[in-house]
PyMOL commands that place a pseudoatom at each C-alpha (Angstrom):
pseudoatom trace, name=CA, resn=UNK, resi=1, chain=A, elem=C, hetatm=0, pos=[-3.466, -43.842, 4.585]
pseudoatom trace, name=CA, resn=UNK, resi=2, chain=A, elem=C, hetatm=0, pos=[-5.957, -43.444, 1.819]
pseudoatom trace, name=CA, resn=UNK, resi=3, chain=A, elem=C, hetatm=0, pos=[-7.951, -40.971, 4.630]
pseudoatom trace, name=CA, resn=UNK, resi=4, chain=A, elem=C, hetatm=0, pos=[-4.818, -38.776, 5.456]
pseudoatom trace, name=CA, resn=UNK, resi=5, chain=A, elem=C, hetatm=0, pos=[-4.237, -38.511, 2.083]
pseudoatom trace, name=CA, resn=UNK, resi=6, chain=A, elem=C, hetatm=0, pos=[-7.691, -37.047, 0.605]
pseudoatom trace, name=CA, resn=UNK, resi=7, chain=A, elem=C, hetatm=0, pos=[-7.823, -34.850, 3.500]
pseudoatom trace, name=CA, resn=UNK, resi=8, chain=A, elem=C, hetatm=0, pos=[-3.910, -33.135, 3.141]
pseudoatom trace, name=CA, resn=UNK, resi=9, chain=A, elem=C, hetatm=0, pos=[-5.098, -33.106, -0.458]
pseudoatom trace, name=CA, resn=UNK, resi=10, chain=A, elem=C, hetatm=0, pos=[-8.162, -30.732, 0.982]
pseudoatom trace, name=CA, resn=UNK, resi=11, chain=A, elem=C, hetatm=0, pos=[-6.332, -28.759, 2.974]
pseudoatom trace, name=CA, resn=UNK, resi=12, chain=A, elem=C, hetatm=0, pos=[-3.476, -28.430, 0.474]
pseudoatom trace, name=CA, resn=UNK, resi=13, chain=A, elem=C, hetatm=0, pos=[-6.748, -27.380, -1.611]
pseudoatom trace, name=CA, resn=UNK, resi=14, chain=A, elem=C, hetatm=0, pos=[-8.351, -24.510, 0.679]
pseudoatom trace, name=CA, resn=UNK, resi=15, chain=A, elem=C, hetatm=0, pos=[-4.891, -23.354, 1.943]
pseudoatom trace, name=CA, resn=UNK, resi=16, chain=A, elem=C, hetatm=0, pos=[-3.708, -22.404, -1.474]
pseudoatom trace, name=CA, resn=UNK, resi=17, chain=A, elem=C, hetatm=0, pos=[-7.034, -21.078, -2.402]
pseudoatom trace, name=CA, resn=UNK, resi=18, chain=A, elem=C, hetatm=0, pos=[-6.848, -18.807, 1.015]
pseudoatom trace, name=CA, resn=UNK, resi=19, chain=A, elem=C, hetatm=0, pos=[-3.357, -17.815, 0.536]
pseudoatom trace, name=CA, resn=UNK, resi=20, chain=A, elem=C, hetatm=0, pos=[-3.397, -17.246, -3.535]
pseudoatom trace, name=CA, resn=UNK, resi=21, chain=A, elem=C, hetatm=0, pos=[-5.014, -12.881, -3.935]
pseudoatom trace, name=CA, resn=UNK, resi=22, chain=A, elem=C, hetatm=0, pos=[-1.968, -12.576, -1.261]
pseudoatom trace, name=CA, resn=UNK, resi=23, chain=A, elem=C, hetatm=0, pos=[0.606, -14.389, -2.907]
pseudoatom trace, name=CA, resn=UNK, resi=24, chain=A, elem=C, hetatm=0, pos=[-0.117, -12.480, -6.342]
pseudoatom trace, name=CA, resn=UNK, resi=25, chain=A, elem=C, hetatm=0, pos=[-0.074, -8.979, -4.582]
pseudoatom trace, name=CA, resn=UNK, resi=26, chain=A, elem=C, hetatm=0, pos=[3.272, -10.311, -2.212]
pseudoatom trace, name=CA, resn=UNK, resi=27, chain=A, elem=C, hetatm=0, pos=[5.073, -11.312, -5.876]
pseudoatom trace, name=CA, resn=UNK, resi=28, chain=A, elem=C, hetatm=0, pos=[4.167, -7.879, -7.274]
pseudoatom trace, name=CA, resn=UNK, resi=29, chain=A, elem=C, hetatm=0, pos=[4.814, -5.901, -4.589]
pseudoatom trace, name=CA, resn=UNK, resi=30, chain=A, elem=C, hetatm=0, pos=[8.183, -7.271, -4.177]
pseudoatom trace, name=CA, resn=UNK, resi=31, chain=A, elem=C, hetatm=0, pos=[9.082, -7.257, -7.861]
pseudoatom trace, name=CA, resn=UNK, resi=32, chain=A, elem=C, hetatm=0, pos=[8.424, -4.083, -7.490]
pseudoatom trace, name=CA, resn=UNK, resi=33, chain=A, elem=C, hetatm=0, pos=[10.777, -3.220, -4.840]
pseudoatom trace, name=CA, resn=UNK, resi=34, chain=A, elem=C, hetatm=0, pos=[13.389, -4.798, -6.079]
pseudoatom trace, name=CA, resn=UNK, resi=35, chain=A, elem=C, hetatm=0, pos=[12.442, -3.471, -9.730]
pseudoatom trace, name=CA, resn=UNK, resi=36, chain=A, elem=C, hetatm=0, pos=[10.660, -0.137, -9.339]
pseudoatom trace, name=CA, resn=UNK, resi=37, chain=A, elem=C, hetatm=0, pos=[11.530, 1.193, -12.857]
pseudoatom trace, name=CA, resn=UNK, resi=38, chain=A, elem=C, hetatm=0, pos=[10.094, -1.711, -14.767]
pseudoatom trace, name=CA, resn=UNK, resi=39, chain=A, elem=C, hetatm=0, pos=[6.758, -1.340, -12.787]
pseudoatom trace, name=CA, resn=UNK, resi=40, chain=A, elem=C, hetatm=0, pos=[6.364, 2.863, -12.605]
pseudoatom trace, name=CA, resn=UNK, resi=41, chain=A, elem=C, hetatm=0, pos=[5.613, 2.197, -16.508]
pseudoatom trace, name=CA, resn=UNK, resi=42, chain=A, elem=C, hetatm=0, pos=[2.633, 0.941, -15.890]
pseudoatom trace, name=CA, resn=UNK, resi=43, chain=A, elem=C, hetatm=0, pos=[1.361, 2.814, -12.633]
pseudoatom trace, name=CA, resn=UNK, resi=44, chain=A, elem=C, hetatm=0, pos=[-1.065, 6.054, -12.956]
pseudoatom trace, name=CA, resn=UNK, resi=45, chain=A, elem=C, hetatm=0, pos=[-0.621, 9.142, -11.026]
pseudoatom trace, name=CA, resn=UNK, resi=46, chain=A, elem=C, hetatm=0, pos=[2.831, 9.193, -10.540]
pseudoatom trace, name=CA, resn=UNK, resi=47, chain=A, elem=C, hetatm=0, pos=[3.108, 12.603, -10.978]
pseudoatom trace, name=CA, resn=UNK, resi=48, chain=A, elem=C, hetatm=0, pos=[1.464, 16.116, -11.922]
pseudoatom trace, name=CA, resn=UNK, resi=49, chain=A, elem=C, hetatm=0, pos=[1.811, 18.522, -13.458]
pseudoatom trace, name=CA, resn=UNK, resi=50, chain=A, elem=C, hetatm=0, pos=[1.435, 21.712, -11.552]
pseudoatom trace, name=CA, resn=UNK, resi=51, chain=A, elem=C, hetatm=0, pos=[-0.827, 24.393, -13.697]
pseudoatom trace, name=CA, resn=UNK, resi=52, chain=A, elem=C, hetatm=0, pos=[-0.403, 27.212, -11.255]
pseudoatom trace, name=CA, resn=UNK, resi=53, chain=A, elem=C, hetatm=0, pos=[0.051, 29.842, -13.230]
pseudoatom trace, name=CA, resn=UNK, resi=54, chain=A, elem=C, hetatm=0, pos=[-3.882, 29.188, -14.006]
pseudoatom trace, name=CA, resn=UNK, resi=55, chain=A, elem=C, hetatm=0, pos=[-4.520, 30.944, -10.583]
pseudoatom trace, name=CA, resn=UNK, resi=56, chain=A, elem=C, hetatm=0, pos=[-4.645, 34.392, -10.025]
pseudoatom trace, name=CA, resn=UNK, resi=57, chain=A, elem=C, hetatm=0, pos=[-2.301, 36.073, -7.378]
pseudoatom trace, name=CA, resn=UNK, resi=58, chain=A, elem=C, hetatm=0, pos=[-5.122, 37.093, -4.721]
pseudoatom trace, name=CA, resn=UNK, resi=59, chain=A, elem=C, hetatm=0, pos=[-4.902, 40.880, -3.841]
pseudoatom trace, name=CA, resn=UNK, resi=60, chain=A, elem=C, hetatm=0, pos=[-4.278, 40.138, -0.637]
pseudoatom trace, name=CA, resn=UNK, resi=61, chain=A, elem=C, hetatm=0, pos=[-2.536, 37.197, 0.780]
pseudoatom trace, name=CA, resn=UNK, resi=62, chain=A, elem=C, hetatm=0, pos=[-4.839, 34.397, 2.896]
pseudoatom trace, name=CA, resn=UNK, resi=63, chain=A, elem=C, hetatm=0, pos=[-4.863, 35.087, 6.176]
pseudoatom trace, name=CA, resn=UNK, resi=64, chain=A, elem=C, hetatm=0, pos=[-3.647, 32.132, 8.829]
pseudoatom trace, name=CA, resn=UNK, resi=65, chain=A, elem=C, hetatm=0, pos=[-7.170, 32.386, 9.925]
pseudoatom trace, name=CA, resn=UNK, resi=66, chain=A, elem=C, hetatm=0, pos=[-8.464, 31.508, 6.107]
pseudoatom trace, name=CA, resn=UNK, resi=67, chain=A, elem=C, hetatm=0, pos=[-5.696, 28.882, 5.707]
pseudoatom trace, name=CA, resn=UNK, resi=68, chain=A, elem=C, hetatm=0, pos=[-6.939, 27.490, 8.776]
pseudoatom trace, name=CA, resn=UNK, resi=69, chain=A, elem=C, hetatm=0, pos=[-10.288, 27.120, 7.528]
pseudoatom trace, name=CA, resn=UNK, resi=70, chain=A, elem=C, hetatm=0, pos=[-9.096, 25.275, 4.738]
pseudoatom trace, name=CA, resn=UNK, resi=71, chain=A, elem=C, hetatm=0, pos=[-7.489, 22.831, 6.618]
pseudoatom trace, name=CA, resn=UNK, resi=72, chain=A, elem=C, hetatm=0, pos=[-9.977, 22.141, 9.226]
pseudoatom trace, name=CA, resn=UNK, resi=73, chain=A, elem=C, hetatm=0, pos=[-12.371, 20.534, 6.391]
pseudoatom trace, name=CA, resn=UNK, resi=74, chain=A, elem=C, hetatm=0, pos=[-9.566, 17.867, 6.131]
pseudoatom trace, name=CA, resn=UNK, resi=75, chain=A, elem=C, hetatm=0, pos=[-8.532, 15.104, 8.734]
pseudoatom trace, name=CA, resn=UNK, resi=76, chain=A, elem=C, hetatm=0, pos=[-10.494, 17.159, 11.534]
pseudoatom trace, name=CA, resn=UNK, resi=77, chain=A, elem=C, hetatm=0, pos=[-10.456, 13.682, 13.842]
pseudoatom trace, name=CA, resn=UNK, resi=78, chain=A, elem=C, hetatm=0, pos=[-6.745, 13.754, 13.813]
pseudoatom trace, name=CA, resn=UNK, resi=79, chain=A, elem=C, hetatm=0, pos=[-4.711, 15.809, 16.244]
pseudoatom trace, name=CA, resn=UNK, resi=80, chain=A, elem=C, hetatm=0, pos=[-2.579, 19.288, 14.914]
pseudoatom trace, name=CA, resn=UNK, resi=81, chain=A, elem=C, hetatm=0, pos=[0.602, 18.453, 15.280]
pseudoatom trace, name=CA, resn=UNK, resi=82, chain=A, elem=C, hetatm=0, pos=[2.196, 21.911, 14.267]
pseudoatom trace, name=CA, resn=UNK, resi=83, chain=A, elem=C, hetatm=0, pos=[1.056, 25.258, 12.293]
pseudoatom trace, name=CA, resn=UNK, resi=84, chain=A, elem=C, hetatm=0, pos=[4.395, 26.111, 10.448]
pseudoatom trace, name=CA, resn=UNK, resi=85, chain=A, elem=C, hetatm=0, pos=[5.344, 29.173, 7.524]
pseudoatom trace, name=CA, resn=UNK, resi=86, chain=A, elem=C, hetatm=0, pos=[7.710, 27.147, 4.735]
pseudoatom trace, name=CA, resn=UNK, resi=87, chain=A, elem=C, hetatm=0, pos=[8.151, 27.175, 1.380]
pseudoatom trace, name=CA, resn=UNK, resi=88, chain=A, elem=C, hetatm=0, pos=[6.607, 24.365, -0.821]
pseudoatom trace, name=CA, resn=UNK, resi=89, chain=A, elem=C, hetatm=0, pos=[6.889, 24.151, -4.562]
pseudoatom trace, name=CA, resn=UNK, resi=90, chain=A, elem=C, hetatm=0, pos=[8.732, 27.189, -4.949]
pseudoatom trace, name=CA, resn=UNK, resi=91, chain=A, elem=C, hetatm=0, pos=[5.474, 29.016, -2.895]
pseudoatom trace, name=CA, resn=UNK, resi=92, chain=A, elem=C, hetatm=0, pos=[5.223, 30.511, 0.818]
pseudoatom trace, name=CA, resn=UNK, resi=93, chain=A, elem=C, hetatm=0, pos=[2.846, 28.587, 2.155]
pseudoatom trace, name=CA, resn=UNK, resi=94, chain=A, elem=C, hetatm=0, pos=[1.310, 28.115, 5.566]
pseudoatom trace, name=CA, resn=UNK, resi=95, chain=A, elem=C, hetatm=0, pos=[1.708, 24.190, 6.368]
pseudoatom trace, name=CA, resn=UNK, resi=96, chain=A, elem=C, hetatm=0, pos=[-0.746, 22.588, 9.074]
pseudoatom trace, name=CA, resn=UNK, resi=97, chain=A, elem=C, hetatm=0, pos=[0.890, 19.260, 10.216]
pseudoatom trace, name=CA, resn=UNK, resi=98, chain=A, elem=C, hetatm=0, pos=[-1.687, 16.633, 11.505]
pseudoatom trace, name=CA, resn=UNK, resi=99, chain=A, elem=C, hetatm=0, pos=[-1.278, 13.026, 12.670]
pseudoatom trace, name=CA, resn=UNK, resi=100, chain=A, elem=C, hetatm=0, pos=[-2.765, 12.313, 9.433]
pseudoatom trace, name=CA, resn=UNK, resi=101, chain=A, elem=C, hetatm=0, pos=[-0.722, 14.226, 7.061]
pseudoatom trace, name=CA, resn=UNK, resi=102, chain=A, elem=C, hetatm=0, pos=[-0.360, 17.761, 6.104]
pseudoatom trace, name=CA, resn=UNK, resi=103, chain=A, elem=C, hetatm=0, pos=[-2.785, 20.565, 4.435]
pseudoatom trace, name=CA, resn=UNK, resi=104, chain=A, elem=C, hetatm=0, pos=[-0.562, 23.046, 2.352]
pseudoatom trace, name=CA, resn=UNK, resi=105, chain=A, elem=C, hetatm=0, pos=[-1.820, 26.146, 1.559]
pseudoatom trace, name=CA, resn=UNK, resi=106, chain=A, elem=C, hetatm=0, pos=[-0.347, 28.920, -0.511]
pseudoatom trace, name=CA, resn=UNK, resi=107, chain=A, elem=C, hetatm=0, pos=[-0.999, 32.250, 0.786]
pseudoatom trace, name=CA, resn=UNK, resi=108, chain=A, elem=C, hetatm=0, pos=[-0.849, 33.892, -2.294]
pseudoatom trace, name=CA, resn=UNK, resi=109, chain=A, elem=C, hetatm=0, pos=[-3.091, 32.344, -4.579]
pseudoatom trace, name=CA, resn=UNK, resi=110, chain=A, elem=C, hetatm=0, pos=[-4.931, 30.425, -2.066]
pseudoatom trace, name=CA, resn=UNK, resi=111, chain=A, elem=C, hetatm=0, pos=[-5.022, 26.594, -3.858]
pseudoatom trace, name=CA, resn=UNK, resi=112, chain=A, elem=C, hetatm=0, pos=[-3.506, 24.351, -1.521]
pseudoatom trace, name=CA, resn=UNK, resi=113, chain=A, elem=C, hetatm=0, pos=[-2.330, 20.495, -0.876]
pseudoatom trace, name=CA, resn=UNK, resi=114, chain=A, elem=C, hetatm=0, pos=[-3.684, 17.515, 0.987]
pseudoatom trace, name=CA, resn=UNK, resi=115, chain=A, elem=C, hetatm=0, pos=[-0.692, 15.618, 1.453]
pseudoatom trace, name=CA, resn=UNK, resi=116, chain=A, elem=C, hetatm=0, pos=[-0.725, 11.736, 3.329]
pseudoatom trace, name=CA, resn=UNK, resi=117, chain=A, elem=C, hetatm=0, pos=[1.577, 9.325, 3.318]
pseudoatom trace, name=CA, resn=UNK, resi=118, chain=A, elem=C, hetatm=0, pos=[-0.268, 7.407, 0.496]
pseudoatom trace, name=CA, resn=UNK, resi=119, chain=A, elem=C, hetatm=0, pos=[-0.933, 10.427, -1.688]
pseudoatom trace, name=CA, resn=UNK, resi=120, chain=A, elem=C, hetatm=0, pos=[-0.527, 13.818, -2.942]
pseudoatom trace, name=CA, resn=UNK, resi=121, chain=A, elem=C, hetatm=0, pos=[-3.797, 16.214, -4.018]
pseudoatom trace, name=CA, resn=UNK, resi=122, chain=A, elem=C, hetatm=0, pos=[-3.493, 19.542, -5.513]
pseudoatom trace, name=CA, resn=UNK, resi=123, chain=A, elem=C, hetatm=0, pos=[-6.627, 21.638, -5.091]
pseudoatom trace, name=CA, resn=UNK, resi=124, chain=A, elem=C, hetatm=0, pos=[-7.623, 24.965, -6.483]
pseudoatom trace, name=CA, resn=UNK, resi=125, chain=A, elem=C, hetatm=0, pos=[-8.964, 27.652, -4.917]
pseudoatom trace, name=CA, resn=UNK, resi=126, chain=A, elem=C, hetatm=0, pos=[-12.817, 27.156, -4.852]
pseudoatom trace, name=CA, resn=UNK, resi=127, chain=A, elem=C, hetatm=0, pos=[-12.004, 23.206, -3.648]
pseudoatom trace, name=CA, resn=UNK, resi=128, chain=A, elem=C, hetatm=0, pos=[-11.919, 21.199, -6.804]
pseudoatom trace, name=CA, resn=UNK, resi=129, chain=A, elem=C, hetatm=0, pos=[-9.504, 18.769, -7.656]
pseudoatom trace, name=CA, resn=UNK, resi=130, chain=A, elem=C, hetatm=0, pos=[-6.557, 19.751, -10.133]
pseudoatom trace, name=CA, resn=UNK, resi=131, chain=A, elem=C, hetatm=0, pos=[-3.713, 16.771, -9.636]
pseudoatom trace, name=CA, resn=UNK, resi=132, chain=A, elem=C, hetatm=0, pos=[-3.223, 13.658, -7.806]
pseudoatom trace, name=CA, resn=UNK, resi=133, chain=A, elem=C, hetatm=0, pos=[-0.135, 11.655, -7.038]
pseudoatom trace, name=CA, resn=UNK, resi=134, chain=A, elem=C, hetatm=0, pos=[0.362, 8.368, -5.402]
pseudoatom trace, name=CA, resn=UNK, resi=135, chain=A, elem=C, hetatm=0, pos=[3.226, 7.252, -3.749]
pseudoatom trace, name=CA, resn=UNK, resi=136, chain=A, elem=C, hetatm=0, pos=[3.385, 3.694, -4.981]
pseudoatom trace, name=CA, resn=UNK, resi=137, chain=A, elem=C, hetatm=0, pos=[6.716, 3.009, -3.154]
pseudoatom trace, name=CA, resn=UNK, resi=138, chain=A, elem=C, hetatm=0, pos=[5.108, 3.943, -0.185]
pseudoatom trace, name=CA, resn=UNK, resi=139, chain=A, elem=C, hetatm=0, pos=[1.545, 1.756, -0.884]
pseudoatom trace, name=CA, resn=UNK, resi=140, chain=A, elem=C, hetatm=0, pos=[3.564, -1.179, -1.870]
pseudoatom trace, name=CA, resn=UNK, resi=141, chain=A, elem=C, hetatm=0, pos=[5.951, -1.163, 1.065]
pseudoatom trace, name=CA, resn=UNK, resi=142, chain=A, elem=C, hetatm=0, pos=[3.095, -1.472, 3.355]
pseudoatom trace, name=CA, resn=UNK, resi=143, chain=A, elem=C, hetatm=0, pos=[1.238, -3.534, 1.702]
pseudoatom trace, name=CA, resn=UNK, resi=144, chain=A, elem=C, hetatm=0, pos=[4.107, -5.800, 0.868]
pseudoatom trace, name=CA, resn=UNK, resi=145, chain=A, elem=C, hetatm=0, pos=[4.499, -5.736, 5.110]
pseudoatom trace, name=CA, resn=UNK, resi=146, chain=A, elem=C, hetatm=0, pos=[1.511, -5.936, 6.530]
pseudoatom trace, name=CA, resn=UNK, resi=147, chain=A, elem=C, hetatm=0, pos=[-0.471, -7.472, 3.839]
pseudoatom trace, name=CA, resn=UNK, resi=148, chain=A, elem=C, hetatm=0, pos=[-3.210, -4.222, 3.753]
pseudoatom trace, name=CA, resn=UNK, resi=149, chain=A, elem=C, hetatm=0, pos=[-2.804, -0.661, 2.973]
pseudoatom trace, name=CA, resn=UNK, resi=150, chain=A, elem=C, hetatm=0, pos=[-2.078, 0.586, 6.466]
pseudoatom trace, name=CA, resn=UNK, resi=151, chain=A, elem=C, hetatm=0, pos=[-1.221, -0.092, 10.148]
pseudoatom trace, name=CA, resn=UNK, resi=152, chain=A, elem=C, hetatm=0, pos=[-4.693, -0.227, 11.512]
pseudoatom trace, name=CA, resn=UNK, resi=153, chain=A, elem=C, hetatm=0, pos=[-4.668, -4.160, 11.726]
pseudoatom trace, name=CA, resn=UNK, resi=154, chain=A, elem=C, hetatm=0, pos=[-0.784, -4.747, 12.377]
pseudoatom trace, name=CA, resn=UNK, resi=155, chain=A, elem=C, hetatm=0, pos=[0.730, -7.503, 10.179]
pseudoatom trace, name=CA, resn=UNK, resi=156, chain=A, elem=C, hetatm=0, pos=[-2.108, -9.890, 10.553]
pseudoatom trace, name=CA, resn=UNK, resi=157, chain=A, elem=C, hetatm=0, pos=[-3.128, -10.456, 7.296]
pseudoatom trace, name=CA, resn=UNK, resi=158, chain=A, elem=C, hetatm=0, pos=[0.735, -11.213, 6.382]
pseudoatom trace, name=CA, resn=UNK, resi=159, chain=A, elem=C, hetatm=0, pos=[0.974, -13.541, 9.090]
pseudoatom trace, name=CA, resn=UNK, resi=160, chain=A, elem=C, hetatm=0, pos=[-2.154, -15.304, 8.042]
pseudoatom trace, name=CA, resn=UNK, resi=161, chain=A, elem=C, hetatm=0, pos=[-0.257, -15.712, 4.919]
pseudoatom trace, name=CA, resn=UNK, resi=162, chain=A, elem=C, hetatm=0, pos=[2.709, -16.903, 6.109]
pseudoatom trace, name=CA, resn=UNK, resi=163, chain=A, elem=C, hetatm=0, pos=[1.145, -19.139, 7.993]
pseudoatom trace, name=CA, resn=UNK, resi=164, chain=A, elem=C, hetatm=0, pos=[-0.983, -20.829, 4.872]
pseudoatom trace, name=CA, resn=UNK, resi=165, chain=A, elem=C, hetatm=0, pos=[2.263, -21.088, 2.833]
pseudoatom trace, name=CA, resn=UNK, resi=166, chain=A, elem=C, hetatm=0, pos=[3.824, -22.667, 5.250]
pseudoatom trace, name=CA, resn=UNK, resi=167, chain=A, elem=C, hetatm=0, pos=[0.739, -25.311, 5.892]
pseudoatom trace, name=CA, resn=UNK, resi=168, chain=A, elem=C, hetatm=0, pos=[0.656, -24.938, 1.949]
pseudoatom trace, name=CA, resn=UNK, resi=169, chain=A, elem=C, hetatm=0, pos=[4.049, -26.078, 1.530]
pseudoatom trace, name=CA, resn=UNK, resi=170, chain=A, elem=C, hetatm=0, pos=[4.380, -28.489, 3.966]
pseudoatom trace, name=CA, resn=UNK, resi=171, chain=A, elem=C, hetatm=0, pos=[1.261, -30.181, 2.293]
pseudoatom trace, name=CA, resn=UNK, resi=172, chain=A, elem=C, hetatm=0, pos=[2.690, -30.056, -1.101]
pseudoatom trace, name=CA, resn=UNK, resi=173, chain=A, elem=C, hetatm=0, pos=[5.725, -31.771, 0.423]
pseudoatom trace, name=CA, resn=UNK, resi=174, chain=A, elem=C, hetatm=0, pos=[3.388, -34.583, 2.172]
pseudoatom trace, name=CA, resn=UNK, resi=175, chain=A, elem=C, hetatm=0, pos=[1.547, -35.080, -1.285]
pseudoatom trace, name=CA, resn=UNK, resi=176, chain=A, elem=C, hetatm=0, pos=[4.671, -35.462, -3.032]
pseudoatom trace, name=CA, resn=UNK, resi=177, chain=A, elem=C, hetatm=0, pos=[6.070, -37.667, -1.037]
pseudoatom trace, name=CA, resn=UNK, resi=178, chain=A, elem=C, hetatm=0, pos=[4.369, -40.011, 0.233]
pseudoatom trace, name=CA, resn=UNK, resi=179, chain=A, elem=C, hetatm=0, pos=[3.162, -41.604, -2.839]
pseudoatom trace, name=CA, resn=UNK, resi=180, chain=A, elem=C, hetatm=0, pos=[6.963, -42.223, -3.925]
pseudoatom trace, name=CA, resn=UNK, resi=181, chain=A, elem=C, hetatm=0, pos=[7.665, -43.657, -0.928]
pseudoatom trace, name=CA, resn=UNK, resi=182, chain=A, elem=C, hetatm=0, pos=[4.927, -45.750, -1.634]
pseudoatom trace, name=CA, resn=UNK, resi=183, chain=A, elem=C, hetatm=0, pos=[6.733, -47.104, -4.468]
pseudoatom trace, name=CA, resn=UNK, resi=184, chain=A, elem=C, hetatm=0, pos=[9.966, -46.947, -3.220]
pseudoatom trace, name=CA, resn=UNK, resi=185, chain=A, elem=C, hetatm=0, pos=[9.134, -49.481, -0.683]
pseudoatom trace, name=CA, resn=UNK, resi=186, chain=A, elem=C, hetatm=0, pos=[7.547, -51.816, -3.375]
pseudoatom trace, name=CA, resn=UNK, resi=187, chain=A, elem=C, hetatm=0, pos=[11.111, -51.509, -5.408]
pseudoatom trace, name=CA, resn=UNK, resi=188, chain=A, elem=C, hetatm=0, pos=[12.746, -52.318, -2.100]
pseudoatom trace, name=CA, resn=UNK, resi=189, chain=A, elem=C, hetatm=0, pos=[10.607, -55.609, -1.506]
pseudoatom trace, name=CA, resn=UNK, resi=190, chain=A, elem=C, hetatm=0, pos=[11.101, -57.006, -4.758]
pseudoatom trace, name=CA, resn=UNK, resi=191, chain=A, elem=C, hetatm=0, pos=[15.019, -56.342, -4.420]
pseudoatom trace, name=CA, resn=UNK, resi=192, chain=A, elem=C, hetatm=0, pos=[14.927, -58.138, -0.706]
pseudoatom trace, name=CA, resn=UNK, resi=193, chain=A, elem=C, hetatm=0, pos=[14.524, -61.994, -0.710]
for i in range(1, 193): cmd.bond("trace and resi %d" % i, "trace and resi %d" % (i + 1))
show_as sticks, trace
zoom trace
């Protein structure tokens, strides 16, 4: 007994150990779920601010030929999905839709957007970067899924998880346990002629 003991008391050990960065991130990641608000305090690049007035209206509108030369220095692995004319931030732009996400650029003034699932960039004309936004629901609702910012790897990681707490757990349980019912038999004997 002494043996099973010491050895669900190692296991109990290395599983909480293993499961412990994940548990931390799972606890904030769903706090923040079910509490955004509270959280967004705290979080950077929530938002811009858009400075556009800082760029010049060009004399002549980008062509889709010089929009598309912007956004072929961006995600250039992923497939086009669609070349569309829209209206973004108040601005015609010319919108190229990849697997990836979407490059934004404004005709007029030529500073455009790099826009993912995970995050917004604002770009000025000659390439550097103006603004940045996250989208923390978004980051914390796959992470808080899958265990790791993305799909690439499925839910692995989460399941891995899972599974220690559970082995965790049921440890704990084991540990607690069985050294009452230690003593509860004892109390029993003494009771019993």
């Amino acid at each position: 007994m002494a043996y099973f003991l010491k050895y669900t008391r190692t296991l109990h050990s290395w599983f909480g150990v293993i499961a412990l960065p994940w548990v931390i991130l799972f606890g904030l990641t769903g706090f923040y779920l079910n509490h955004p608000g509270i959280i967004e305090k705290i979080l950077p690049l929530q938002s811009y601010q858009e400075n556009t007035s800082d760029y010049v209206k060009l004399s002549k509108p980008l062509s889709a030929e010089d929009a598309a030369e912007i956004a072929r220095r961006y995600w250039s692995d992923s497939k086009m999905k669609s070349v569309s004319r829209a209206t973004y931030h108040g601005y015609d732009v010319i919108e190229f839709e990849r697997e990836a996400g979407a490059i934004i650029v404004v005709s007029d003034t030529g500073h455009y957007y790099v826009k993912s699932r995970l995050q917004n960039k604002m770009f000025a004309p000659d390439g550097s970067l103006e603004n940045r936004k996250i989208y923390w629901a978004y980051v914390f609702g796959v992470f808080h899924r899958t265990g790791w910012l993305g799909w690439s790897i499925g839910t692995v990681l989460a399941d891995i998880t899972a599974i220690a707490l559970i082995i965790f757990g049921f440890s704990g349980l084991v540990l607690w346990y069985l050294p009452k019912h230690k003593r509860f038999k004892r109390r029993l004997g003494r009771m019993l002629p």
